[in-house]
C-alpha positions as CSV (number, residue, x, y, z in Angstrom):
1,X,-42.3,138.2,69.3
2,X,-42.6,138.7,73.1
3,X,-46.7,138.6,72.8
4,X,-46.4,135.2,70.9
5,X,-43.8,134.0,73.4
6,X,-46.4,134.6,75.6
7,X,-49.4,133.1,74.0
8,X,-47.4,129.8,73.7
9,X,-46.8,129.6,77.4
10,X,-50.5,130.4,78.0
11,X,-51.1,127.3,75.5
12,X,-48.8,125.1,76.8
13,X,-46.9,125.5,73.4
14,X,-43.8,126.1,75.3
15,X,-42.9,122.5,76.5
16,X,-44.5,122.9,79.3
17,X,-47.3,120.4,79.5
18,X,-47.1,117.5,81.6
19,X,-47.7,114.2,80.7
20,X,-50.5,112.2,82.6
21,X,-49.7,110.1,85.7
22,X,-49.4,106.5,85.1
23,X,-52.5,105.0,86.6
24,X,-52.2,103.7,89.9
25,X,-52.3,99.9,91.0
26,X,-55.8,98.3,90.6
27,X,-56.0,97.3,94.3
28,X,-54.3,97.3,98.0
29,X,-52.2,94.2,97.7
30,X,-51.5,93.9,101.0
31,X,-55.6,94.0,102.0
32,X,-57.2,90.7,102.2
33,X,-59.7,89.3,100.0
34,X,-63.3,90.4,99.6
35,X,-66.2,87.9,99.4
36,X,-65.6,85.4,97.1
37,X,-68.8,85.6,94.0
38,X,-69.4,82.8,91.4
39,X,-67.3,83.6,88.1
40,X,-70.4,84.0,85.5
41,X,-70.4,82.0,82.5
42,X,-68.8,79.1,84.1
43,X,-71.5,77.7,86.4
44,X,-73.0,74.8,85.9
45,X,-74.9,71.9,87.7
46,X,-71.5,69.8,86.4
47,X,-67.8,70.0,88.7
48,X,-66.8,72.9,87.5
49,X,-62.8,73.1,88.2
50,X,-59.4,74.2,87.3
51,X,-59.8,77.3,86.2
52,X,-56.8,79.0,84.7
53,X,-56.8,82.2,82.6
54,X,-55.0,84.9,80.5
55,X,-53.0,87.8,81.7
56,X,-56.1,90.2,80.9
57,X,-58.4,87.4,82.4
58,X,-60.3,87.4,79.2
59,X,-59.6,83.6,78.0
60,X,-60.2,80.5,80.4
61,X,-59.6,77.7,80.1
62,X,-61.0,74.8,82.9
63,X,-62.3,71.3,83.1
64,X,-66.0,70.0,83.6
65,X,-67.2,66.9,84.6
66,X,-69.6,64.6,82.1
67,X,-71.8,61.9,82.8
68,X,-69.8,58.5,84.3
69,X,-67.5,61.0,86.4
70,X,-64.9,61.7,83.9
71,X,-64.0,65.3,82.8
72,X,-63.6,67.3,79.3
73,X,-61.6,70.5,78.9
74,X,-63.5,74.1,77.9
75,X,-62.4,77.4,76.6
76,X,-64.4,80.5,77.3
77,X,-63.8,84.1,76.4
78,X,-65.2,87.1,77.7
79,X,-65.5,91.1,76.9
80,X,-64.7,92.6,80.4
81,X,-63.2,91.5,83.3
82,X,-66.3,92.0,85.0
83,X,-68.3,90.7,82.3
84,X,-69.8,86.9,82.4
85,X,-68.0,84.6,80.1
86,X,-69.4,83.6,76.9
87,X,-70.9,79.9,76.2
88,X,-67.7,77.6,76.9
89,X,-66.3,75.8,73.7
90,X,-65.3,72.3,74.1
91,X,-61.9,71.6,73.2
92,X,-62.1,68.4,71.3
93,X,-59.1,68.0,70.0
94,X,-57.2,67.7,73.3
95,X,-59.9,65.4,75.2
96,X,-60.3,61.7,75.5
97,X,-62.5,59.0,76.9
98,X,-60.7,59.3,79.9
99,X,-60.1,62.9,82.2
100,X,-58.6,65.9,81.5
101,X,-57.8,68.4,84.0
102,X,-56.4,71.5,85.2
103,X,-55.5,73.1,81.9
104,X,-53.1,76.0,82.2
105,X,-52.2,78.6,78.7
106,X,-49.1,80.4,77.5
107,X,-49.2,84.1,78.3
108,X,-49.8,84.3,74.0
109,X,-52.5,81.4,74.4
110,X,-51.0,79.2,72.2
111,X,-49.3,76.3,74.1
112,X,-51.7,74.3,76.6
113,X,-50.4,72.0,79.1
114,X,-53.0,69.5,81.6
115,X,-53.2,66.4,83.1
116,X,-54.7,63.3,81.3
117,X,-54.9,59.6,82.6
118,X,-55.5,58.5,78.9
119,X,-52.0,56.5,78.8
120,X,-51.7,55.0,82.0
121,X,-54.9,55.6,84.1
122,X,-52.1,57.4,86.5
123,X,-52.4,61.6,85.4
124,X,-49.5,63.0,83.5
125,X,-48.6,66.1,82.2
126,X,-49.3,66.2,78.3
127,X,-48.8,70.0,75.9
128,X,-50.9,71.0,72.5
129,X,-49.8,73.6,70.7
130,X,-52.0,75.8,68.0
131,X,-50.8,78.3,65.3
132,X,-52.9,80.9,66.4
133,X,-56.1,81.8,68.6
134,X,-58.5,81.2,66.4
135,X,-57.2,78.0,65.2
136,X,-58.1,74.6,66.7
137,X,-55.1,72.9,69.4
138,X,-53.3,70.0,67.8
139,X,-52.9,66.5,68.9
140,X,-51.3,66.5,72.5
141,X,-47.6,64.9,73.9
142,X,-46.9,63.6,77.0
143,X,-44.2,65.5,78.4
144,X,-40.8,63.2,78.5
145,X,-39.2,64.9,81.2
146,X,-42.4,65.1,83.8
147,X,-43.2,61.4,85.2
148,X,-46.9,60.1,86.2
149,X,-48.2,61.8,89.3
150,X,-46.9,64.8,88.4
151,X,-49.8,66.9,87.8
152,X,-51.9,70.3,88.6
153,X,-49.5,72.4,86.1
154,X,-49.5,75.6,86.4
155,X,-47.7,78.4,83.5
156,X,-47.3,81.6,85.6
157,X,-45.2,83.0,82.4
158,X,-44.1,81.3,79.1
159,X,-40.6,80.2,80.4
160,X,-41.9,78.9,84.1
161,X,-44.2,75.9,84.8
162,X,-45.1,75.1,88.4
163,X,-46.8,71.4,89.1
164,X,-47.5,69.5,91.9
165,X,-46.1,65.9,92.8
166,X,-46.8,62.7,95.2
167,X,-44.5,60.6,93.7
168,X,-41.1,63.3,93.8
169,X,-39.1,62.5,97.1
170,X,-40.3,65.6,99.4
171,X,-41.2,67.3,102.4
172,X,-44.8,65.4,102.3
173,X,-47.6,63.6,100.4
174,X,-47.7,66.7,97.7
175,X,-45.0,69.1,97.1
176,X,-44.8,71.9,94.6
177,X,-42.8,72.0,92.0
178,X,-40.8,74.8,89.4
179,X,-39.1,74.1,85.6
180,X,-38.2,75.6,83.1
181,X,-39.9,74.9,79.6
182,X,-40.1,76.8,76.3
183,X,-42.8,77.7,74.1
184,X,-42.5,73.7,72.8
185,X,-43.6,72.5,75.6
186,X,-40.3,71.1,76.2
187,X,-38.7,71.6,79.9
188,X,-35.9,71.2,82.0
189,X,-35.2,69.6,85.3
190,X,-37.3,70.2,87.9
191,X,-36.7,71.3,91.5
192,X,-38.8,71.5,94.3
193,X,-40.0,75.5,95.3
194,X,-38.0,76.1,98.4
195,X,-39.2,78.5,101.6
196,X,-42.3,78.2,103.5
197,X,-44.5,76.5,100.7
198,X,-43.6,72.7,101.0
199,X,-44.1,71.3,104.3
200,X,-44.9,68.0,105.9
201,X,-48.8,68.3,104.6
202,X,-49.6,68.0,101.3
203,X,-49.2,71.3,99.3
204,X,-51.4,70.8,95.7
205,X,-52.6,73.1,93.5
206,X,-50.3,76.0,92.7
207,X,-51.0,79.3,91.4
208,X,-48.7,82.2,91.0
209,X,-48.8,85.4,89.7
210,X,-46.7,85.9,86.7
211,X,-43.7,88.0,88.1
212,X,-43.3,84.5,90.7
213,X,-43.1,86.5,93.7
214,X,-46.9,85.5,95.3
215,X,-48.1,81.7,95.6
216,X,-51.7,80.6,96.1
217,X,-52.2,77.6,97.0
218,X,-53.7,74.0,98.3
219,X,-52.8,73.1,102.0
220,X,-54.9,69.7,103.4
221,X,-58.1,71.3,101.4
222,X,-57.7,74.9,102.8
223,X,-56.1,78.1,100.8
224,X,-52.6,79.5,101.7
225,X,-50.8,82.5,100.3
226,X,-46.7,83.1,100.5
227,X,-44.6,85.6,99.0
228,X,-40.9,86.3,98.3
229,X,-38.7,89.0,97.1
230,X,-37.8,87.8,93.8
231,X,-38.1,84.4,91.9
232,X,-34.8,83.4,93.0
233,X,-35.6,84.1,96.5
234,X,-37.3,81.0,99.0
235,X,-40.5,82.0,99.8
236,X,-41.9,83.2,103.3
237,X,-43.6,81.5,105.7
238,X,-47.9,81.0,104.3
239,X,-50.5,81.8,105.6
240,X,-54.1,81.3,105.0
241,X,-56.2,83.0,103.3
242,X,-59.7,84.1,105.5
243,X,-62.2,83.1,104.3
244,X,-60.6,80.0,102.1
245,X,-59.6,77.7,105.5
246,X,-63.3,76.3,106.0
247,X,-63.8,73.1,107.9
248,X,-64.9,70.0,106.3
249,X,-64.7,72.0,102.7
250,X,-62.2,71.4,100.2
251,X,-60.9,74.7,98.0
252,X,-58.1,75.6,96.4
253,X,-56.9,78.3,93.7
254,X,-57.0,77.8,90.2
255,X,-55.3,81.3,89.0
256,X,-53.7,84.7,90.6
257,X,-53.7,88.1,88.6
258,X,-50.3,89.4,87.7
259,X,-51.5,92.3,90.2
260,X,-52.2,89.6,92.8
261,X,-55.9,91.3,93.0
262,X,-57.9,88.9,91.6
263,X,-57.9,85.3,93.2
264,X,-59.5,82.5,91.3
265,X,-60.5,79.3,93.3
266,X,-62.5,76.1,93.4
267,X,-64.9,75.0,96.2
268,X,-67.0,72.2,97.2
269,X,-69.2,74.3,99.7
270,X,-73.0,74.3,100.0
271,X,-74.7,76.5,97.3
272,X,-73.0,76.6,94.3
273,X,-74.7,75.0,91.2
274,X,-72.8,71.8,91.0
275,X,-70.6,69.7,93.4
276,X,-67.5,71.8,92.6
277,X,-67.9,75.7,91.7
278,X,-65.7,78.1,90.7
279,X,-65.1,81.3,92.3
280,X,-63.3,84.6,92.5
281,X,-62.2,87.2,95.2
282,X,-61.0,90.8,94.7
283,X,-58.7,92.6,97.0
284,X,-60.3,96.2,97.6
């Protein structure tokens, strides 16, 4: 008994065996950003803009300009985050004769929210919900309780929708915005984000990781990051993000990682294929 007592412990029979580390965080969050690469699959000689994706930032979703200056909505899919996404799909079910833009998905994928002028040639707000991934999105609804100019929404989770607004009384031209809404579409009251995000500039284009404690976004054309504690929390004074505050070019983010490592962003620089690009930069 003693020699198989033994032989067990030698294994590891004996309870002993530990179980592997958790793997550590994908990236420094506190490092800045890297250079900034063109996100494959999405390029185009088109405005290519908007660009909102899944958790595992394997689905996008993002708006491209047609002929006569007016934008459709695509869906693309990839493999690997550091794969090139597939050929986009067209969403035609959700698109008009008029422009839709900045599309923005449920954590599940199956509610999508963006901003049409179709109605009122002013951009609202309007939500499409499908059954599942592989089926097609259904007619879309304006939202009741968002008003026109409100626009750029943003789902960093599937209870909290961020949006920006000119026509809101606020700090400036643009503020950002926070509500609830459920996985209808439906919301509550809105109230402006408090902290060092709104300011007497116009603040546009939010993005925020999923857990709302880090904000990308759109400052007068440049990039700006804050951060808070917890959602309930104001958030710190922003900053701008090197690299993103470039004179006489307009960018702004389209989507954070949950990890805050991987910054999505349009950009109207030089070189890219088409007048607006898309782009991404990864924290080492």
């Amino acid at each position: 008994m003693k020699r198989l007592l033994l032989l067990l412990a030698a294994c590891g029979g004996g309870g002993g065996h530990k179980p592997d580390a958790p793997p550590g965080p994908r990236c420094d969050a506190s490092a800045p950003f890297g250079m900034p690469a063109p996100v494959g699959g999405l390029d185009s000689t088109f405005d290519d803009e908007g660009a909102r994706l899944t958790p595992d930032e394997l689905t996008a979703v993002f708006a491209r300009s047609r002929t006569g200056g007016t934008t459709d909505l695509y869906l693309a899919t990839r493999t690997a985050v550091d794969a090139p996404f597939d050929a986009p799909m067209l969403l035609g079910t959700v698109n008009s004769v008029n422009s839709e833009l900045w599309p923005t998905l449920s954590p599940d994928a199956l509610l999508l929210l963006f901003d049409s002028d179709r109605a009122t040639m002013t951009f609202h707000v309007y939500s499409s919900k499908r059954a599942d991934t592989m089926s097609p999105f259904g007619p879309p609804t304006a939202s009741v309780a968002l008003a026109d100019g409100d626009a750029e929404p943003m789902l960093a989770n599937a209870t909290s929708l961020y949006f920006t607004s000119s026509t809101r009384t606020g700090l400036g031209m643009g503020d950002i915005w926070r509500v609830d809404i459920d996985s209808t579409g439906a919301t509550g009251t809105p109230a402006a984000v408090i902290g060092g995000v709104n300011s007497a500039a116009n603040e546009t284009a939010p993005a925020i990781t999923a857990d709302e404690r880090v904000m990308a976004f759109a400052r007068d054309g440049d990039v700006f990051l804050a951060s808070r504690s917890s959602p309930s929390d104001g958030f710190g004074p922003a900053a701008a993000v090197d690299g993103l505050a470039t004179m006489g070019v307009n960018e702004a983010p389209t989507w954070i990682s949950p990890d805050a490592c991987h910054l999505y962003f349009q950009s109207d620089a030089p070189g890219g294929m088409g007048g607006i690009d898309l782009y991404m930069a990864a924290r080492p």
